[in-house]
gemmi code that builds the backbone of each chain (N, CA, C; Angstrom):
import gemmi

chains = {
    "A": [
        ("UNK", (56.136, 100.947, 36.333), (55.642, 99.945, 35.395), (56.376, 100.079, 34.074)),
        ("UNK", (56.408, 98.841, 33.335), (57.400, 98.706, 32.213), (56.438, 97.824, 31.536)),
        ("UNK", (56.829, 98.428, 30.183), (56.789, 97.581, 29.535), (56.896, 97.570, 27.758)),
        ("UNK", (56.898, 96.744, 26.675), (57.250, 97.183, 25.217), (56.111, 97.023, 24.329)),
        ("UNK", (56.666, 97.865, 23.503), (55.430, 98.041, 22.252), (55.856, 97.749, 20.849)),
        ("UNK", (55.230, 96.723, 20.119), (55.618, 96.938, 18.948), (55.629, 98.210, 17.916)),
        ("UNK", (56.876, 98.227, 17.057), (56.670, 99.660, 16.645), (55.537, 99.901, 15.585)),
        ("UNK", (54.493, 99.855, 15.538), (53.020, 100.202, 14.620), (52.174, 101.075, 15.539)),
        ("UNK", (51.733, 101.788, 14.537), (50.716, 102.930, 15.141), (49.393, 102.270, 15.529)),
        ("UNK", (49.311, 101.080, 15.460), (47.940, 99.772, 16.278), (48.756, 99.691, 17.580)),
        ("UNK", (49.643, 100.031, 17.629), (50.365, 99.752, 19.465), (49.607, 100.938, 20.415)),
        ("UNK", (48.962, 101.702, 19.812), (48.733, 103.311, 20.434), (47.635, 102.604, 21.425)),
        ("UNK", (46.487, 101.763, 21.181), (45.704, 101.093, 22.112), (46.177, 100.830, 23.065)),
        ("UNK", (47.432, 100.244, 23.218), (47.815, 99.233, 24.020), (48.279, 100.348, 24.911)),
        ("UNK", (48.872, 101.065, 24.441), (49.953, 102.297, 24.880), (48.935, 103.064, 26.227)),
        ("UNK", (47.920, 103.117, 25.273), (47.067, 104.264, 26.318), (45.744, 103.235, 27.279)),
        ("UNK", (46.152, 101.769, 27.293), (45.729, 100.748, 28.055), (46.682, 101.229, 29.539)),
        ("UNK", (48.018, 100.269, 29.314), (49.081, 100.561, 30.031), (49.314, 101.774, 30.467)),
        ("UNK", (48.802, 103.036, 30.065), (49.120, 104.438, 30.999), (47.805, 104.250, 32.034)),
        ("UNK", (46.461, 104.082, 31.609), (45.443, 103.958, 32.092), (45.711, 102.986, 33.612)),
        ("UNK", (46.233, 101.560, 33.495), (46.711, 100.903, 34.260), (47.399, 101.605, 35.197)),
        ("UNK", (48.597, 102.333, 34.924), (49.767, 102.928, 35.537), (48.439, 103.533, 37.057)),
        ("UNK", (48.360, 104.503, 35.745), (47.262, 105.829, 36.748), (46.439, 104.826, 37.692)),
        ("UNK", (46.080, 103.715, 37.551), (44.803, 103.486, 38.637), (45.555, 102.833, 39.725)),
        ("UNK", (47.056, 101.684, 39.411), (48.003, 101.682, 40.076), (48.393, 102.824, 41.561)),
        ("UNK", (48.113, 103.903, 40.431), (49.381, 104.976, 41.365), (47.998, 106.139, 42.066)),
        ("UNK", (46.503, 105.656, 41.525), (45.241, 106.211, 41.973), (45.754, 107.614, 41.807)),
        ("UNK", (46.269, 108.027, 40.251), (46.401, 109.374, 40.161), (45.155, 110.115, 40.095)),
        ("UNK", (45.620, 111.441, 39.346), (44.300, 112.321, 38.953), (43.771, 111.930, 37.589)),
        ("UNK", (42.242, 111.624, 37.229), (42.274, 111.870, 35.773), (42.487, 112.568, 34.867)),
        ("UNK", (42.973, 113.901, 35.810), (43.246, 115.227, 34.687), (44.255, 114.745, 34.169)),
        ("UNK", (45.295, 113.596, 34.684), (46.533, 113.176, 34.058), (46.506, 112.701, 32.758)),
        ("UNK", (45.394, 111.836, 32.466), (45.241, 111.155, 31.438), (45.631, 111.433, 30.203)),
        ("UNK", (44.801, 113.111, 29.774), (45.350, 113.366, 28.541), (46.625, 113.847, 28.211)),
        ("UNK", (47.320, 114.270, 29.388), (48.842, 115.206, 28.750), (49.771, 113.393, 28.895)),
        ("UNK", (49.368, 112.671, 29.525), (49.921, 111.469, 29.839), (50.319, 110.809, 28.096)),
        ("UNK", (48.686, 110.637, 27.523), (48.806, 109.814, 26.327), (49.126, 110.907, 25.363)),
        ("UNK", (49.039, 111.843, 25.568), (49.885, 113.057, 24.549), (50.676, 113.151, 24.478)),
        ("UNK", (51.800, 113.329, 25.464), (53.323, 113.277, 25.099), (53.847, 112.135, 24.956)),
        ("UNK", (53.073, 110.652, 25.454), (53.631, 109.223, 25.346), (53.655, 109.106, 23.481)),
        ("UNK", (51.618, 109.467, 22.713), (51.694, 109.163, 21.462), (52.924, 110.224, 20.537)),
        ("UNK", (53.263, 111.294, 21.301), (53.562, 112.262, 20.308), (55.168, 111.591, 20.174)),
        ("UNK", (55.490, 111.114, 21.066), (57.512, 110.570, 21.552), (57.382, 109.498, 20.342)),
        ("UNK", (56.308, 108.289, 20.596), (55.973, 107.379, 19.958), (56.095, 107.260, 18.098)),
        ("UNK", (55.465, 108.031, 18.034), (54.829, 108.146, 16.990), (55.834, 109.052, 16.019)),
        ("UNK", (56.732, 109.803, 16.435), (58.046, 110.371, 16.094), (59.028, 108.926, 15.868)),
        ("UNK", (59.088, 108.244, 17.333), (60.443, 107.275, 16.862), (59.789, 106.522, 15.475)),
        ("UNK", (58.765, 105.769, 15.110), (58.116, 105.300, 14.351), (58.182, 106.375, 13.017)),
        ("UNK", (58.398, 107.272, 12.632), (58.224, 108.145, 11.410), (59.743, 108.365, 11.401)),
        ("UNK", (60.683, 108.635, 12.188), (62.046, 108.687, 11.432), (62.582, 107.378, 11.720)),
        ("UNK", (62.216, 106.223, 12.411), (63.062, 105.070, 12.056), (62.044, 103.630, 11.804)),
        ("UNK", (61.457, 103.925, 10.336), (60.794, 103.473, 9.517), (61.068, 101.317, 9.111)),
        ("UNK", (62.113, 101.599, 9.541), (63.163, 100.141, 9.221), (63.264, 99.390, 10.053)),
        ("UNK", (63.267, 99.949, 12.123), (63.884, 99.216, 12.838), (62.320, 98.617, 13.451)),
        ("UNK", (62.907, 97.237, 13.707), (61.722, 96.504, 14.024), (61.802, 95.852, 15.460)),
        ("UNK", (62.730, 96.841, 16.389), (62.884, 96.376, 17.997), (62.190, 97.471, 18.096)),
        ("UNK", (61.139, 96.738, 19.369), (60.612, 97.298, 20.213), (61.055, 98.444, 21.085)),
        ("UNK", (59.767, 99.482, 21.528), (59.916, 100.507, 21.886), (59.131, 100.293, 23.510)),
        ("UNK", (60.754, 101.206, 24.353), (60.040, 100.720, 25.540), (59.733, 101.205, 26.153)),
        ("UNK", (58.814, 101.299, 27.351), (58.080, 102.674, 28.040), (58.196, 102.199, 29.406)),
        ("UNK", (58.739, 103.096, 30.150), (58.718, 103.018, 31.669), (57.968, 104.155, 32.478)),
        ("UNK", (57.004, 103.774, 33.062), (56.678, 105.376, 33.610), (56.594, 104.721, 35.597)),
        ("UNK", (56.888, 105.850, 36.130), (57.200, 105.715, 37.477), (56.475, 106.901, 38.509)),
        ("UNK", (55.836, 106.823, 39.826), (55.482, 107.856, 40.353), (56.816, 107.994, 41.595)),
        ("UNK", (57.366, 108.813, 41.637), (58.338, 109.176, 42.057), (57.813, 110.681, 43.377)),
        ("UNK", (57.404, 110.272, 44.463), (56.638, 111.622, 45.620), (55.862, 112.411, 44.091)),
        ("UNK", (56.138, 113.788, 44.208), (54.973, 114.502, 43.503), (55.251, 114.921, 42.333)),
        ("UNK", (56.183, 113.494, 41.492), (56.209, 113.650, 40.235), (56.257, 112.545, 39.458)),
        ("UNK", (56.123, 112.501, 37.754), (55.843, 110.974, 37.191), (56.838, 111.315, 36.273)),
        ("UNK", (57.652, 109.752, 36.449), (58.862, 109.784, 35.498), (58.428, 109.455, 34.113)),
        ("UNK", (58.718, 109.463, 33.467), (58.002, 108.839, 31.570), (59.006, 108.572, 30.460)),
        ("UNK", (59.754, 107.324, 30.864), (60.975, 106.690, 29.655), (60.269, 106.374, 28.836)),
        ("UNK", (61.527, 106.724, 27.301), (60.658, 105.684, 26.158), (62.261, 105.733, 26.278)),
        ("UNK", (62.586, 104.629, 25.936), (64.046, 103.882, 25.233), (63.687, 102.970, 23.942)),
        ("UNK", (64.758, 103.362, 23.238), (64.731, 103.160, 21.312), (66.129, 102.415, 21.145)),
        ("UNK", (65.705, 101.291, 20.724), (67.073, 100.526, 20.487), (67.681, 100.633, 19.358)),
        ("UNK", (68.981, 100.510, 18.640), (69.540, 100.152, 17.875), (69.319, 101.578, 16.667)),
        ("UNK", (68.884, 103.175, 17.250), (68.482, 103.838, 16.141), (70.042, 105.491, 16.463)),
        ("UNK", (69.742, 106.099, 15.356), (70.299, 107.223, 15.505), (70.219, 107.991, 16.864)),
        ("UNK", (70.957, 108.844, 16.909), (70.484, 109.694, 17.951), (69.710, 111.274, 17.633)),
        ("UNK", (68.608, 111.247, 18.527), (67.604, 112.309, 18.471), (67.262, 113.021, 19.610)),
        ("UNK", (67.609, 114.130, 19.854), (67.416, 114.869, 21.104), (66.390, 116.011, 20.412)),
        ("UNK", (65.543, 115.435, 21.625), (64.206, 116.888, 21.415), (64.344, 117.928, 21.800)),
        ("UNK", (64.925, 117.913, 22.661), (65.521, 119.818, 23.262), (66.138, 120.269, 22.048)),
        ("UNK", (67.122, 119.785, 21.417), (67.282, 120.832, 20.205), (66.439, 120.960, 18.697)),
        ("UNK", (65.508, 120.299, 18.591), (64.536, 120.583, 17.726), (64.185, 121.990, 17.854)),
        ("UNK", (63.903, 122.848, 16.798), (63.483, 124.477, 16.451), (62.425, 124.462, 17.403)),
        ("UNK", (62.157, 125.635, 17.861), (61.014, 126.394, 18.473), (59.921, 126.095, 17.344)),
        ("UNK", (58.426, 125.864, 17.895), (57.597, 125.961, 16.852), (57.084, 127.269, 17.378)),
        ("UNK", (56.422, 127.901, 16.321), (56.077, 129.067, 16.321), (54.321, 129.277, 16.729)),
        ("UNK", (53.904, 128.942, 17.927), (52.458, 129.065, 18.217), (51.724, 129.775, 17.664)),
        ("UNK", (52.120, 131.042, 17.411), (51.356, 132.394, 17.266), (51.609, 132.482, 15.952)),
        ("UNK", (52.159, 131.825, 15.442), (52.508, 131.875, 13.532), (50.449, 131.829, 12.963)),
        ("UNK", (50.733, 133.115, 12.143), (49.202, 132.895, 11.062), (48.969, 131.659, 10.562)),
        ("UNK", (47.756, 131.329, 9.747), (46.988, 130.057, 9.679), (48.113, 129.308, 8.615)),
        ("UNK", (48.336, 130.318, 7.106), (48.774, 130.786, 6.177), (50.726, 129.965, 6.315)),
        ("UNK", (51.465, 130.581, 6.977), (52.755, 130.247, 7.083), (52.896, 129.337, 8.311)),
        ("UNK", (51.768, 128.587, 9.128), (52.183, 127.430, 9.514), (52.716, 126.313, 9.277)),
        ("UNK", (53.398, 125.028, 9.490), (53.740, 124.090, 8.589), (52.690, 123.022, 9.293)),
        ("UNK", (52.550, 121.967, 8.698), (51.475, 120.933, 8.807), (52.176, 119.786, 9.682)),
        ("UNK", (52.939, 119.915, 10.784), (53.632, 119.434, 11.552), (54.555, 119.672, 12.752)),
        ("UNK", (55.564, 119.415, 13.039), (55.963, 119.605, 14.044), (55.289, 120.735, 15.355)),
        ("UNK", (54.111, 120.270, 15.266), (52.973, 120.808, 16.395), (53.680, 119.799, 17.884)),
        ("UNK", (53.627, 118.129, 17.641), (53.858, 117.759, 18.590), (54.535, 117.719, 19.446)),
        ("UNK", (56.028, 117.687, 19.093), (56.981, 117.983, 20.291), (57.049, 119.312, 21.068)),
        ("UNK", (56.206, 119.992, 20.120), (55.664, 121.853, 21.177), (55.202, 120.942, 21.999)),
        ("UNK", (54.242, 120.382, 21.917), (52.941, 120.026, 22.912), (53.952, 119.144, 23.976)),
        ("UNK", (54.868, 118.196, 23.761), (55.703, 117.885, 24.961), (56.212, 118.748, 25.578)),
        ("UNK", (56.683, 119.887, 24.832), (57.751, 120.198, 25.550), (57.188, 121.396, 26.369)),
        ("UNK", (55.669, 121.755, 25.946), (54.428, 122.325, 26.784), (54.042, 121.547, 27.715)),
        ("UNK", (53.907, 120.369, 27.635), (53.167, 119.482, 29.082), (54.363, 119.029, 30.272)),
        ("UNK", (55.443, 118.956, 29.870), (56.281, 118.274, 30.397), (56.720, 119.610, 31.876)),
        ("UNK", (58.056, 119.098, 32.750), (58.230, 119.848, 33.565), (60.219, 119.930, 33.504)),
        ("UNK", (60.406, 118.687, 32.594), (62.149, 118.770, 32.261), (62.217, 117.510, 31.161)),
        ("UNK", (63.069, 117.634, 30.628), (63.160, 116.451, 29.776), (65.061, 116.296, 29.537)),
        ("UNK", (65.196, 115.139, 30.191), (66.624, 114.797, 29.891), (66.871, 113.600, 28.388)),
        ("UNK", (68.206, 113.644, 28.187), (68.137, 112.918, 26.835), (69.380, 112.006, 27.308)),
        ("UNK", (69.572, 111.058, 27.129), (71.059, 109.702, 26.700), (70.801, 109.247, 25.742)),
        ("UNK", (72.426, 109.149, 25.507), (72.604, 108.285, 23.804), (73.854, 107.307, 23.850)),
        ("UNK", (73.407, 105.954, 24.079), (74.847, 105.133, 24.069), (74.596, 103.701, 23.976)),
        ("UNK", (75.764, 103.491, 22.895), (75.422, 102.320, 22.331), (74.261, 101.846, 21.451)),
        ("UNK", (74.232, 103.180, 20.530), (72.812, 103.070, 20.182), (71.250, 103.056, 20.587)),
        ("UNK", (71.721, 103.206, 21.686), (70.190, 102.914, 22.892), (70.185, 104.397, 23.060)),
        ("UNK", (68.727, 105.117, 22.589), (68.417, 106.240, 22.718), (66.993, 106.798, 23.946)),
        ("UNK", (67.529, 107.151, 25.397), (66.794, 107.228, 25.659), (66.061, 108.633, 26.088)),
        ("UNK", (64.591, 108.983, 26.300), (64.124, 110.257, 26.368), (63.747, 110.010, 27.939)),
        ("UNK", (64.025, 111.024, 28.466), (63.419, 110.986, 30.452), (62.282, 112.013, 29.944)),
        ("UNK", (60.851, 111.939, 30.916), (60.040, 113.328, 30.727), (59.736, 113.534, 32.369)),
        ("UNK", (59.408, 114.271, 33.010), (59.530, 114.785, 33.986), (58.331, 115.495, 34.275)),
        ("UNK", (57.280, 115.162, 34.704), (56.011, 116.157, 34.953), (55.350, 116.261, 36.359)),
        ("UNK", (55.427, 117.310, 36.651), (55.457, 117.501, 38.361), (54.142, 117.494, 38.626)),
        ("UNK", (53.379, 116.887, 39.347), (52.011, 116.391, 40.098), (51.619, 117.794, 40.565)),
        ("UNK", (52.459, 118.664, 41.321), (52.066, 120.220, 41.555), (51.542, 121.248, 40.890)),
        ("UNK", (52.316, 120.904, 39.346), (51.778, 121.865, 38.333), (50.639, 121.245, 37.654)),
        ("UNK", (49.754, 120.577, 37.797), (48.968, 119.733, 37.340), (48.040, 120.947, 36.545)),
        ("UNK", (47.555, 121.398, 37.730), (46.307, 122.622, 37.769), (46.670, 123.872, 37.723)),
        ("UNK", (47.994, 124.296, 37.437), (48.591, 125.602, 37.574), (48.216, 126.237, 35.847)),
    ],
    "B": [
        ("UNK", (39.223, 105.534, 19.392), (38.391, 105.246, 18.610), (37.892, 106.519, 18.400)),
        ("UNK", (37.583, 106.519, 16.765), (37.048, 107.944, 16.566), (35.986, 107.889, 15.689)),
        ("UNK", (34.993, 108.489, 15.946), (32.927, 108.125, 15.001), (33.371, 109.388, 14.627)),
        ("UNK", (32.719, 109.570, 13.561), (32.421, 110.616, 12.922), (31.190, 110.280, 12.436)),
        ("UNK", (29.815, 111.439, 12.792), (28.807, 111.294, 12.117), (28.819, 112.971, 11.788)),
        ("UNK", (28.041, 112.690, 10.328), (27.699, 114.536, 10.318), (25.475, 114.236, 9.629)),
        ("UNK", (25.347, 114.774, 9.916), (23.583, 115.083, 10.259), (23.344, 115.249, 8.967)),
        ("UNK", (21.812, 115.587, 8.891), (21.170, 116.261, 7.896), (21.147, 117.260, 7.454)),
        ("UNK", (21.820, 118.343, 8.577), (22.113, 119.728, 8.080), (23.884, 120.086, 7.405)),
        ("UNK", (24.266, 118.919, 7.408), (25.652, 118.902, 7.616), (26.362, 119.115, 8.573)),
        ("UNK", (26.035, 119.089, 9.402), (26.887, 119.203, 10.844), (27.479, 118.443, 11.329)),
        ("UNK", (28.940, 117.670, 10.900), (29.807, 117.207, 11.576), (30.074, 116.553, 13.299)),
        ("UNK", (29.791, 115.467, 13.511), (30.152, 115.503, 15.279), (30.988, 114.559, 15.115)),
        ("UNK", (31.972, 115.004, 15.992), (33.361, 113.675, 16.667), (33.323, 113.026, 17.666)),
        ("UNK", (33.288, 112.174, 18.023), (33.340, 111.610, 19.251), (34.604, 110.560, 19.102)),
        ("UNK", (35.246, 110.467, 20.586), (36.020, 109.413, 21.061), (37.372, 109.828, 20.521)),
        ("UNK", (38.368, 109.236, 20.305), (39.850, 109.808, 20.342), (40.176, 110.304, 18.919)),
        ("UNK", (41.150, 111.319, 18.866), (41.591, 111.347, 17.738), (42.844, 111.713, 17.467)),
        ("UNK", (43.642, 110.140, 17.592), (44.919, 110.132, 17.668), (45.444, 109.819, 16.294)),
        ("UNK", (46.864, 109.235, 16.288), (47.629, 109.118, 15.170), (46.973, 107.794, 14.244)),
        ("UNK", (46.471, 106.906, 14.825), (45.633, 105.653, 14.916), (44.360, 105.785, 13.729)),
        ("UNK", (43.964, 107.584, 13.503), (42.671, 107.015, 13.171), (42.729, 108.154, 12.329)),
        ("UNK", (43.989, 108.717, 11.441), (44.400, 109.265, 10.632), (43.452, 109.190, 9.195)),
        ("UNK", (43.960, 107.855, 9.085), (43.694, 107.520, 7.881), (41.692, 107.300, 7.942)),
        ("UNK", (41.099, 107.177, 8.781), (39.513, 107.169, 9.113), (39.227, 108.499, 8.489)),
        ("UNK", (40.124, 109.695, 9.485), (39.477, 111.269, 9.421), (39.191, 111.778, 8.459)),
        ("UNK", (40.683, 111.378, 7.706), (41.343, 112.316, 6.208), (40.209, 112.501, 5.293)),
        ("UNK", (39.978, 111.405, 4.752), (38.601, 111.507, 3.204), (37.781, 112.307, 3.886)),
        ("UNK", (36.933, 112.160, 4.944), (35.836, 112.806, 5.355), (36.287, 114.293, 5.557)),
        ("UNK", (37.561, 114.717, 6.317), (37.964, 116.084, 6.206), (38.000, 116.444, 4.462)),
        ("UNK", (38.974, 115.533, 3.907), (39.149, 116.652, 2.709), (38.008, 116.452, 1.468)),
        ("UNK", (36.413, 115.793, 2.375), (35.266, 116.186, 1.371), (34.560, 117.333, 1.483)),
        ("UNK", (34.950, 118.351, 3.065), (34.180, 119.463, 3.464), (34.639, 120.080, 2.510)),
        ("UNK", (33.767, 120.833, 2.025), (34.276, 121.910, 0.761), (33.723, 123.783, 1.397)),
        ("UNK", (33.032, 123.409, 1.969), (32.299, 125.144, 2.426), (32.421, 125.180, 3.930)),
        ("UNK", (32.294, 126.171, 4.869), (32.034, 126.232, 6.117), (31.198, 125.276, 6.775)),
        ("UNK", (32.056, 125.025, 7.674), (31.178, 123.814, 8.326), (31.616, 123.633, 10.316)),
        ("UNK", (30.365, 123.340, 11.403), (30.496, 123.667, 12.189), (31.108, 122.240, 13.451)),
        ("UNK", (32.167, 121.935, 13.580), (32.629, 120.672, 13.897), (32.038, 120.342, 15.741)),
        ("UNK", (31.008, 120.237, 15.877), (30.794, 119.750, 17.680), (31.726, 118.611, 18.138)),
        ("UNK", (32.292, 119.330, 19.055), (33.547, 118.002, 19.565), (33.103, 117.800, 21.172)),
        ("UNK", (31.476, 117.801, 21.543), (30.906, 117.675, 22.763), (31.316, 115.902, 22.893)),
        ("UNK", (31.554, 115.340, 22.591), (31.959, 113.792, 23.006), (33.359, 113.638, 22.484)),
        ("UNK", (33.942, 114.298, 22.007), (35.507, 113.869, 21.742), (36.569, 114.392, 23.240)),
        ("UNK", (37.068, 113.078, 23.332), (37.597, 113.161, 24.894), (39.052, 113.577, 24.802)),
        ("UNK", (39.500, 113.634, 23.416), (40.628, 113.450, 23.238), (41.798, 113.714, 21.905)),
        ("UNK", (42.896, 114.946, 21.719), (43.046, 114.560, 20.139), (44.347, 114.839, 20.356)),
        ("UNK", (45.352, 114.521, 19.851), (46.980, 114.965, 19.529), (47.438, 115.398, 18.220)),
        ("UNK", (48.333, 115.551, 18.043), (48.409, 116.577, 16.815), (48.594, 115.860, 15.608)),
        ("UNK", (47.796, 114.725, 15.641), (47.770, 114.051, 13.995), (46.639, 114.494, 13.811)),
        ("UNK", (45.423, 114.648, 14.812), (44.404, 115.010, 14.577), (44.271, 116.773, 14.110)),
        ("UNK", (45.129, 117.499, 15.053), (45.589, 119.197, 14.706), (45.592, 118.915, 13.641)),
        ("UNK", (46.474, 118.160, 12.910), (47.268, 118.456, 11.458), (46.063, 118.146, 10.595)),
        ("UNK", (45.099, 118.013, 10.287), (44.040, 117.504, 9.824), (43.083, 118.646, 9.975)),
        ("UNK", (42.682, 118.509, 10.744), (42.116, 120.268, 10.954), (42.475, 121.410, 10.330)),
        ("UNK", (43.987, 121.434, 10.756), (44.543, 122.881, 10.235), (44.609, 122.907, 8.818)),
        ("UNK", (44.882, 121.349, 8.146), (44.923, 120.881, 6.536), (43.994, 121.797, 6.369)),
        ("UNK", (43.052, 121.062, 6.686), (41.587, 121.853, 6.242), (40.828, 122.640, 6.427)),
        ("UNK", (41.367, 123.750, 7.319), (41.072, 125.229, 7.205), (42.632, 125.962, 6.619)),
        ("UNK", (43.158, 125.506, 6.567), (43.673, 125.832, 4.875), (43.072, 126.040, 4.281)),
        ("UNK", (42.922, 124.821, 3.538), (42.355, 124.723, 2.415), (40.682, 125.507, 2.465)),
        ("UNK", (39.886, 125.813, 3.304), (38.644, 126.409, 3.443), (39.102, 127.896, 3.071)),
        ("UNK", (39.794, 128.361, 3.861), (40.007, 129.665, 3.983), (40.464, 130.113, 2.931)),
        ("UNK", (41.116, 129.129, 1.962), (41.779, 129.454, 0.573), (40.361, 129.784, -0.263)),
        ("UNK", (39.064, 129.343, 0.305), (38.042, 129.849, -0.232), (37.146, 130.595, -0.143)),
        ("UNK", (37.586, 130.992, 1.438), (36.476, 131.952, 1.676), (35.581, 131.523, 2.802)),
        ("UNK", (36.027, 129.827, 3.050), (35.343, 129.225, 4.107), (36.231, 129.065, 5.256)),
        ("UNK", (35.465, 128.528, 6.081), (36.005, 127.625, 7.678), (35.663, 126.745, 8.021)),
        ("UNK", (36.380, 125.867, 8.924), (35.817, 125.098, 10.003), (35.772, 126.216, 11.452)),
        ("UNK", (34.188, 125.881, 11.775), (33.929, 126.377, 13.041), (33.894, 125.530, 14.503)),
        ("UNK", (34.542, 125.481, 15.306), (35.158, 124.219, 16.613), (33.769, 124.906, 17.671)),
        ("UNK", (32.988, 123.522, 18.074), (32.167, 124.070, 19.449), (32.542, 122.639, 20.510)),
        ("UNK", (31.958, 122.946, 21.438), (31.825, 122.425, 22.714), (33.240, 121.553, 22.729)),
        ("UNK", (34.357, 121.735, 22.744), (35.669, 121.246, 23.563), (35.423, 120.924, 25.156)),
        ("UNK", (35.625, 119.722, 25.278), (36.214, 119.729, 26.782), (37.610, 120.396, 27.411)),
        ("UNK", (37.733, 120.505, 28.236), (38.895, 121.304, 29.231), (40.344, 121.144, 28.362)),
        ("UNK", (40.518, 119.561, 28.467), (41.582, 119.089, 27.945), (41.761, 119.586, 26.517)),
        ("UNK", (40.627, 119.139, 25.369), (41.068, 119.538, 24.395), (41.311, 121.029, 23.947)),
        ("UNK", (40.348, 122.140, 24.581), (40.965, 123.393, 24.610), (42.575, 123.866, 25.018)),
        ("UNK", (42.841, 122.823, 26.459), (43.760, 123.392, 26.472), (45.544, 122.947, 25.599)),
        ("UNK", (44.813, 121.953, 24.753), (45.875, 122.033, 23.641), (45.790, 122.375, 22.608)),
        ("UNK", (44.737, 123.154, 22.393), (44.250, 123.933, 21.106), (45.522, 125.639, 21.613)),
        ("UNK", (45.227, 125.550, 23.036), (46.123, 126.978, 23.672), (47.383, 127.166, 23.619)),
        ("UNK", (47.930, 125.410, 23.981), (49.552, 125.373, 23.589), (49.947, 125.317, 22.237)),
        ("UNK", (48.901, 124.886, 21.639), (49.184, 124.658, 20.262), (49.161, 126.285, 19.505)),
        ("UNK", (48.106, 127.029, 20.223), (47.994, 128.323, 19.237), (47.216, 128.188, 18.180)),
        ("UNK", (46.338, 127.016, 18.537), (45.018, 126.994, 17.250), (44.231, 127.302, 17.378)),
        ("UNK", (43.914, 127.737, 19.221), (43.072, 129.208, 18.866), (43.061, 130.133, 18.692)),
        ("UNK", (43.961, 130.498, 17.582), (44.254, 131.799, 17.537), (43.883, 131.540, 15.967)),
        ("UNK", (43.836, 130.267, 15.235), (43.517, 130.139, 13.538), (41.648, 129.322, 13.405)),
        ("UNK", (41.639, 129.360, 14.728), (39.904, 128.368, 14.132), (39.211, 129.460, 15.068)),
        ("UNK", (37.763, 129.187, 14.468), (36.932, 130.157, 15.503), (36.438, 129.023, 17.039)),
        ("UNK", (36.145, 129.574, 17.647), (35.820, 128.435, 18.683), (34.491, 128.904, 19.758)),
        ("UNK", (33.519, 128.172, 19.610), (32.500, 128.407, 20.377), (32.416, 127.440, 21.449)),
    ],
}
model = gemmi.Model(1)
for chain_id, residues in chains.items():
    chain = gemmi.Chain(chain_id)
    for i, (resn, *xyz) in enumerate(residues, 1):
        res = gemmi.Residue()
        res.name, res.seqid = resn, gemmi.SeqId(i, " ")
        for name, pos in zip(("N", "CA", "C"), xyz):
            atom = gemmi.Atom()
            atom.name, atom.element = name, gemmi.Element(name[0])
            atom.pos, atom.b_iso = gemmi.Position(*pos), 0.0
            res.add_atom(atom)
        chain.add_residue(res)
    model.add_chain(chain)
structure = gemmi.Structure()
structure.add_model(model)
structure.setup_entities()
């Protein structure tokens, strides 16, 4: 299933409509639900805070593929941003020297099972990869 | 969607999501807790880390006094991104 979102943080409804859809589609598990709209809002909600200006739509493909779910977001017309090389966040860091952010892409790169990146022609896209096996592990 | 009611004793309850969406709802009401206070998240189905960041704001800022926020009744899900996150290791959690 496909489909686009305007870039505003009022799209997040719609966002976690359309995963909801997906899942009853593909008669997943509901345990899916939350790591589903967690790494969808956290991808989201990143392209929207560093590309503040661009006003093309953000697009989401998610796919059940045997015993795993594919999860595109493709970003048109912006820089390129690869989440694999973003810093380690530091989990175990005290209350004190935490920073008040970059929590979320931990949390992808905690739920996920691989994450590939392309960049061309300006079209930036993120693959997420989460295996149906490790659901409950 | 995210309710926030807090009681007569002051007791804080959340219910329903608390995503990037409902930021701007949470904030005032977080940064009016001024003393320890005990947050029941028995109906909140759901939070990502705009909601973390809000929390952790404000046990900051508590602990800079001597206070906390205290976290009870989590469902499955939200504990277990309190685990990846490592925020239970900075809030107390019942």
């Amino acid at each position: 299933m496909q489909a686009e979102f305007n870039r505003d943080i009022e799209s997040l409804k719609d966002i976690f409509s359309f995963i909801q859809s997906f899942m009853d589609k593909e008669k997943l598990d509901q345990d899916l639900e939350s790591p589903l709209n967690l790494v969808i809002e956290e991808l989201f909600t990143n392209m929207l805070k560093y590309n503040p200006g661009n006003k093309k739509k953000i697009e989401i493909d998610l796919k059940k593929e045997d015993d795993r779910i594919s999860i595109i977001l493709t970003e048109f017309d912006v820089e390129p941003f690869d989440i694999r090389t973003v810093a380690e966040y530091n989990a175990r860091q005290e209350l004190k020297k935490r920073p008040e952010g970059k929590v979320g892409l931990h949390l992808v790169k905690k739920y996920v099972d691989d994450i590939d990146y392309e960049y061309n022609n300006r079209i930036s896209k993120i693959r997420l990869i989460k295996n149906l096996r490790t659901l409950h592990a | 969607m995210l309710d926030i009611k807090i009681d007569q004793k002051g007791g804080v309850m959340l219910s329903g999501r608390f995503d990037a969406s409902q930021v701007n709802k949470a904030k005032p009401v977080f940064d009016d807790i001024k003393e320890s206070k005990t947050i029941d998240l028995t109906a909140l189905d759901y939070i990502s880390s705009a909601g973390l960041g809000i929390l952790l704001t404000t046990q900051k800022r508590l602990k800079d006094s001597g206070h906390q926020l205290i976290l009870k009744n989590m469902n499955k899900h939200i504990r277990e991104v309190f685990k990846y996150a490592g925020f239970d290791r900075v809030f107390q959690i019942e």
